[in-house]
BALOBA-1460 file (C-alpha; in Angstrom, 3 decimals):
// residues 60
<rec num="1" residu="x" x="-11.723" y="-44.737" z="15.636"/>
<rec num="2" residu="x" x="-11.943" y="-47.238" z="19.019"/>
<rec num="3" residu="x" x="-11.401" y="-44.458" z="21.402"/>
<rec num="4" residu="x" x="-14.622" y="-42.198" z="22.694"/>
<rec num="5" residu="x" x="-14.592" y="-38.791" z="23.229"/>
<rec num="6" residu="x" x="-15.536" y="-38.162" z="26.612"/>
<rec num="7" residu="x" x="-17.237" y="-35.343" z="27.642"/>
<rec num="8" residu="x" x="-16.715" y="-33.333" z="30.776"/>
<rec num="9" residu="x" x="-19.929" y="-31.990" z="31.683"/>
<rec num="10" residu="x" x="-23.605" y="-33.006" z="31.139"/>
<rec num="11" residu="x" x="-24.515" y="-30.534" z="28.623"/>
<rec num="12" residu="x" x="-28.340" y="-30.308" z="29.868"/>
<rec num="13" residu="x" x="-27.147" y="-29.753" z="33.595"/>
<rec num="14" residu="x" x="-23.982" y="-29.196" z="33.930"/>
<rec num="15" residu="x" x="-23.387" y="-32.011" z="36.089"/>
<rec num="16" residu="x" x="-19.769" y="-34.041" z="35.932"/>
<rec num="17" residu="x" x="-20.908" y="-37.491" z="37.127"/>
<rec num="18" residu="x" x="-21.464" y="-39.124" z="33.986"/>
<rec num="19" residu="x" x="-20.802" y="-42.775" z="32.888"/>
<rec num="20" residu="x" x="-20.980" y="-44.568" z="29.810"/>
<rec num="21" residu="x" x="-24.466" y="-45.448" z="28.545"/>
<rec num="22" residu="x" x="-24.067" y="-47.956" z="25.515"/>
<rec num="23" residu="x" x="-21.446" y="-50.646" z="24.861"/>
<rec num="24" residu="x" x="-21.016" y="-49.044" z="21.165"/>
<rec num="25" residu="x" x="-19.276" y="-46.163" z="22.261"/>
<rec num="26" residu="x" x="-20.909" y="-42.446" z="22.071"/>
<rec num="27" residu="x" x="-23.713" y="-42.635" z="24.725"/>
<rec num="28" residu="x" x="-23.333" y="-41.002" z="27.934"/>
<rec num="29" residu="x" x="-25.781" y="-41.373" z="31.062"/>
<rec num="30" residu="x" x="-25.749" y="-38.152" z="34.067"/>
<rec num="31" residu="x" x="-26.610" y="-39.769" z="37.126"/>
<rec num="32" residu="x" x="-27.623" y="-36.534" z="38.542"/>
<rec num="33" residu="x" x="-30.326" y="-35.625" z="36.027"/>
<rec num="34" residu="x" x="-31.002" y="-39.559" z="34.523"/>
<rec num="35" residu="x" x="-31.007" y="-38.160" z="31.097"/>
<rec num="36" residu="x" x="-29.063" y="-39.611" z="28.409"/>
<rec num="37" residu="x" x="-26.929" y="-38.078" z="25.185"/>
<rec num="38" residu="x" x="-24.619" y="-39.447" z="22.576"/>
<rec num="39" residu="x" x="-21.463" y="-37.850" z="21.223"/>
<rec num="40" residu="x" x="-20.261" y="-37.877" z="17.805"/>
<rec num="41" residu="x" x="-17.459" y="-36.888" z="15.951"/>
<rec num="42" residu="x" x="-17.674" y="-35.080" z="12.869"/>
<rec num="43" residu="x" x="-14.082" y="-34.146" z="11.662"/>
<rec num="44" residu="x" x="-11.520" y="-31.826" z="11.568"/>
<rec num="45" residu="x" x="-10.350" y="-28.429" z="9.816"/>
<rec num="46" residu="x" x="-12.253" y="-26.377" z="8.179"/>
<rec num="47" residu="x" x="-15.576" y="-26.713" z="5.920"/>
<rec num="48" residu="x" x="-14.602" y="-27.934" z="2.069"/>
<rec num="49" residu="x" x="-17.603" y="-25.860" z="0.871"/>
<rec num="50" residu="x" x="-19.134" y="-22.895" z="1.876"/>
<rec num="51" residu="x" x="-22.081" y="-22.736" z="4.265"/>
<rec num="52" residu="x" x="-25.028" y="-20.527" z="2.442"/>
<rec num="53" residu="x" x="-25.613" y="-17.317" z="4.678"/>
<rec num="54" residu="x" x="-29.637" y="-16.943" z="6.723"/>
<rec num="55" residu="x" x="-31.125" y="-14.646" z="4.577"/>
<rec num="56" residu="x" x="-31.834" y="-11.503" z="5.219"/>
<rec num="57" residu="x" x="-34.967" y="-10.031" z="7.024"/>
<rec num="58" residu="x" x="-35.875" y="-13.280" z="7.653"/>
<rec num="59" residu="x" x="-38.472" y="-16.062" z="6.353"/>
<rec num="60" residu="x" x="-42.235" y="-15.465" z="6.797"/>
């Protein structure tokens, strides 16, 4: 895949003025709150094999 998915939003602050961060494709940099996050494509459709549930009343 040679195209990036580009994001719309900063998802720490919101912000939308973002710009690419790394020449491999992925990283993002928002100017408005310097922090830096990479995107990445998992797949689509749904899950080939069932996710176990949380068990119940929890872990201690």
């Amino acid at each position: 895949m040679t195209e990036r998915a580009v994001p719309f939003y900063c998802p720490y602050c919101g912000d939308e003025d973002l710009e690419p961060y790394e020449s491999d494709g992925g990283g993002w940099h928002c100017r408005a709150c310097t922090r830096a996050f990479r995107l990445r494509f998992i797949g689509t459709g749904a899950l080939s094999t069932a996710v176990p549930a949380a068990p119940k009343g929890g872990a201690r």
